[in-house]
C-alpha positions as CSV (number, residue, x, y, z in Angstrom):
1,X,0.0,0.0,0.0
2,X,2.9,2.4,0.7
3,X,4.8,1.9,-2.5
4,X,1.1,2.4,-4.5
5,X,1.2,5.8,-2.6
6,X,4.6,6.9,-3.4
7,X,3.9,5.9,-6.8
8,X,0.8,7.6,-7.2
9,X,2.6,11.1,-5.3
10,X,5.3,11.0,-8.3
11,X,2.9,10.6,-10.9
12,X,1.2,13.6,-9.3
13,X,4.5,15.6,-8.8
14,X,5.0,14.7,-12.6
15,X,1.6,16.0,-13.4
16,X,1.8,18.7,-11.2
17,X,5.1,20.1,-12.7
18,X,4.4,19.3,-16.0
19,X,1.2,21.6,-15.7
20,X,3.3,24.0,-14.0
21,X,5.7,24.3,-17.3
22,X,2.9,24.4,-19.6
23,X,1.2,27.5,-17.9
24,X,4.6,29.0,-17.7
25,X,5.7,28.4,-21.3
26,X,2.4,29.7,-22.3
27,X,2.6,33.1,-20.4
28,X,5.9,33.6,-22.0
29,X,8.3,32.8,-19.6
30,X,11.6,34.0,-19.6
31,X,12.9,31.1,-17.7
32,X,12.6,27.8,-18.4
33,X,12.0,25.6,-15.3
34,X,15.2,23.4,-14.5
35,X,15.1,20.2,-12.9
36,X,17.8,20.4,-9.7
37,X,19.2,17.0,-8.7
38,X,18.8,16.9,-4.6
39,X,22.3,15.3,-4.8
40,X,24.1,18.0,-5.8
41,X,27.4,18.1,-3.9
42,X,27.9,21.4,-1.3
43,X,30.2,23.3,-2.4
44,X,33.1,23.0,0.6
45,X,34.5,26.0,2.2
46,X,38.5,25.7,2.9
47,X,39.8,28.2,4.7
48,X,44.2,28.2,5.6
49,X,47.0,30.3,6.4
50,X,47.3,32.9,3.7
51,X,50.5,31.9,1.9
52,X,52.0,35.7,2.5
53,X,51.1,36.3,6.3
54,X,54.7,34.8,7.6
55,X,56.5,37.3,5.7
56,X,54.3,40.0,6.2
57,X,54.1,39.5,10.2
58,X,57.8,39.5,9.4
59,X,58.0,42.9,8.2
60,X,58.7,45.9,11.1
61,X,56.1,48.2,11.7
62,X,55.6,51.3,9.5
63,X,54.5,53.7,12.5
64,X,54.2,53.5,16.0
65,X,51.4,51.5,17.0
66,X,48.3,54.0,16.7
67,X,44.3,54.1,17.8
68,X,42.0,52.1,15.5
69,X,39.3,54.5,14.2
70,X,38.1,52.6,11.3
71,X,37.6,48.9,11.9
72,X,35.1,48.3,14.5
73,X,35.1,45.8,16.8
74,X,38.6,44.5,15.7
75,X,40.5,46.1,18.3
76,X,41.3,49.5,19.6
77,X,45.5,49.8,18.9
78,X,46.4,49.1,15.4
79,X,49.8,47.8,14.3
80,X,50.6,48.6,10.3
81,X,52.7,46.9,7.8
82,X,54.2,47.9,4.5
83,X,56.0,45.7,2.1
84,X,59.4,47.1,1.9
85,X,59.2,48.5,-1.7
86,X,56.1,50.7,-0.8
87,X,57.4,52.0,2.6
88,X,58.6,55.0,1.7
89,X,55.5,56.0,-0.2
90,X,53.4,54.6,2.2
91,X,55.3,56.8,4.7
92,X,54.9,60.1,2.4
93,X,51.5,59.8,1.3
94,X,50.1,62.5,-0.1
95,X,46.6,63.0,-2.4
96,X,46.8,61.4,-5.7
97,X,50.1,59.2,-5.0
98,X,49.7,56.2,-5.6
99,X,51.9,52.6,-3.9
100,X,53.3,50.3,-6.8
101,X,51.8,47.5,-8.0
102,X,52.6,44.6,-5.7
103,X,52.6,46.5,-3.0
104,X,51.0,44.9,0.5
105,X,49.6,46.8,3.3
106,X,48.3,44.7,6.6
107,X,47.0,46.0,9.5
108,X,47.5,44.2,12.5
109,X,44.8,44.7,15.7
110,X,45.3,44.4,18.8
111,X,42.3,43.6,21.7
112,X,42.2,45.6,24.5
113,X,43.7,42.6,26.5
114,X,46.8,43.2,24.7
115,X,45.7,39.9,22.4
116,X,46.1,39.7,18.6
117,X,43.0,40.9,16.8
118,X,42.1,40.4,13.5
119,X,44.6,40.9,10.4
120,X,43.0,43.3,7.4
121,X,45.4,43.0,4.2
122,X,45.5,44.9,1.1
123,X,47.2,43.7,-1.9
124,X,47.7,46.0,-5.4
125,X,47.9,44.2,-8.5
126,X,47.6,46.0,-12.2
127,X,46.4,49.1,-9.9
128,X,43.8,47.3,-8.4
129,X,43.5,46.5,-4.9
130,X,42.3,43.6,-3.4
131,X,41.1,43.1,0.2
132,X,41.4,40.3,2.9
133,X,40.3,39.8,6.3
134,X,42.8,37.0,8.4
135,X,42.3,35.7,11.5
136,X,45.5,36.5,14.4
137,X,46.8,33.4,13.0
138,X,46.8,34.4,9.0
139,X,43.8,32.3,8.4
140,X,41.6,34.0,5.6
141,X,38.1,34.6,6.9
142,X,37.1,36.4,4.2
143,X,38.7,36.4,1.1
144,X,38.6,38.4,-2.1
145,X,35.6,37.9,-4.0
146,X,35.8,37.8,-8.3
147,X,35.4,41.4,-8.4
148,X,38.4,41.7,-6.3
149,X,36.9,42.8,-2.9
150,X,36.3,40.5,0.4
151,X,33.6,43.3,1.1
152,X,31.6,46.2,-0.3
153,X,32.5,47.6,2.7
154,X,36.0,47.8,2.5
155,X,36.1,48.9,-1.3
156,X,33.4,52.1,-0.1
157,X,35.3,53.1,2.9
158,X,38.9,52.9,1.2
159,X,37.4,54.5,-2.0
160,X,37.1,57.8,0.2
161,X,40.9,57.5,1.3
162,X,43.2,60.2,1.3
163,X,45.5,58.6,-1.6
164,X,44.8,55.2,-3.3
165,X,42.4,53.5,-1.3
166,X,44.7,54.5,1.4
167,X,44.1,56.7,4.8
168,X,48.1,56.3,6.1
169,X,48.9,56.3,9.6
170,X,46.6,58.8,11.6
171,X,48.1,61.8,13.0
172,X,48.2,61.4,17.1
173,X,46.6,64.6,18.7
């Protein structure tokens, strides 16, 4: 009696979207219905160390440590980091300069309990830069997306920088 039931509930299913495609079709659909297997794999999510984040934790500071005024919630001191061949601009930046490409600038947080904090990284590549959000440990939690941004967020704050997508390192009052 059970298998006559689940036979008769596909042939209705059947029926049911067969009718459902017709009706569609014939009010000009732009769509047509797709049939999606329910064993589709998940797509996984792999998360490591970002291959960069020992030689960039590596690197010495490019300023004193300063007060964290942008990135809520990650901590209130931040620590930053320039890749050596974009110190010097990094360290003069002005309106309308610009770091070369390959350039990498990480900021490093620190929690008020003197803990890491998260690690926010830009990378520039053909002029563009890309943005990442590690973990203390370099683990990506939120990696660049295929428009080259983890975030909206960061790409709209950063387009508002002084230089670049750059603010430098605040001025102390």
């Amino acid at each position: 009696m059970r298998r006559i039931r689940a036979q008769l509930g596909a042939q209705v299913l059947r029926v049911s979207l067969l009718c459902s495609v017709f009706v569609l079709g014939a009010c000009g659909s732009p769509a047509p219905l797709t049939k999606v297997p329910t064993s589709a794999p998940r797509p996984s999510i792999t998360r490591g160390v970002w291959p960069r984040f020992s030689e960039v934790r590596s690197w010495p500071p490019a300023s004193e440590p300063f007060t964290n005024r942008g990135h809520t919630g990650a901590g209130p001191v931040a620590v930053v980091r320039v890749s050596p061949e974009a110190r010097d601009s990094y360290a003069h930046l002005v309106r309308d300069s610009a770091l070369p490409d390959d350039s990498v600038v990480a900021l490093f947080h620190l929690k008020a309990d003197q803990r890491p904090g998260p690690v926010y990284v830009m990378e520039k590549s053909s002029g563009t830069w890309r943005f990442l959000v590690l973990d203390p440990d370099g683990v990506v939690l939120a990696p660049a997306g295929p428009t080259g941004q983890a975030t909206q967020g960061c790409h709209g704050c950063h387009a508002d920088a002084v230089a670049d997508f750059l603010f430098g390192v605040p001025q102390e009052p």
